[in-house]
C-alpha positions, 0 to 999 in steps of 0.5 A: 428871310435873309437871304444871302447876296451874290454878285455877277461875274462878268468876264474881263477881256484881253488887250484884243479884246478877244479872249474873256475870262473870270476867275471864280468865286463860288458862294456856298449855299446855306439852304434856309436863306435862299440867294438873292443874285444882285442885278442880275439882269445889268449884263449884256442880254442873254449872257447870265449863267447861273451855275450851281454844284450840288453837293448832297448825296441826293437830287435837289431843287431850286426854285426860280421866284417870280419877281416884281415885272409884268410877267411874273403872274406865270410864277415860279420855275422850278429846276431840278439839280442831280446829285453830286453835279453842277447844273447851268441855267441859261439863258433867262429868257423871260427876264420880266418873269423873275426879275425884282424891282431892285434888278435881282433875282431870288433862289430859293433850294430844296430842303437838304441842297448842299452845295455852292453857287456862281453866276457869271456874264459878259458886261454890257455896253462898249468897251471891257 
């Protein structure tokens, strides 16, 4: 499967360094590819959201794959997604249950999903 790739978003901050902000660029969802969000897990711990809006007259699914790492024999999360709404995942607590060797982590949707998706986070490390 060729999935489709989306980046984190990560918040660029103020000359204080107080107030955070990113302005969002959403990636519609072709349902037969899946996504693959590309280093995933590279922000500042527990800060990923993933935010998807379905857009389908009906409730849909995406599945959480298990990745690569040591937990991932506890397979697969599936989260349901309410028709005509946006649903947040966050925080990905067990980040070695999905997580790939590569640093991503693969969505796949249930047959019909139409929609978009984001994902977005604070950058890790010192300084903005």
């Amino acid at each position: 499967m060729a999935r489709d790739k989306i980046k984190v978003q990560t918040m660029v901050y103020d000359v204080t360094d107080s107030v955070g902000s990113v302005t969002i660029d959403k990636q519609t969802v072709t349902q037969a590819n899946g996504i693959e969000i590309e280093n995933a897990f590279g922000e500042k711990d527990n800060s990923l959201k993933i935010v998807i809006a379905n857009t389908a007259s009906s409730d849909s699914t995406v599945t959480i794959k298990a990745g690569d790492k040591q937990n991932s024999q506890l397979g697969d999360s599936i989260v349901a997604l309410t028709q005509n709404a946006e649903t947040v995942i966050s925080p990905i607590r067990d980040m070695a249950r999905y997580e790939r060797n590569d640093g991503s982590i693969y969505l796949d949707f249930g047959e019909g999903f139409t929609g978009t998706i984001y994902a977005v986070g604070e950058k890790a490390g010192l300084g903005s």
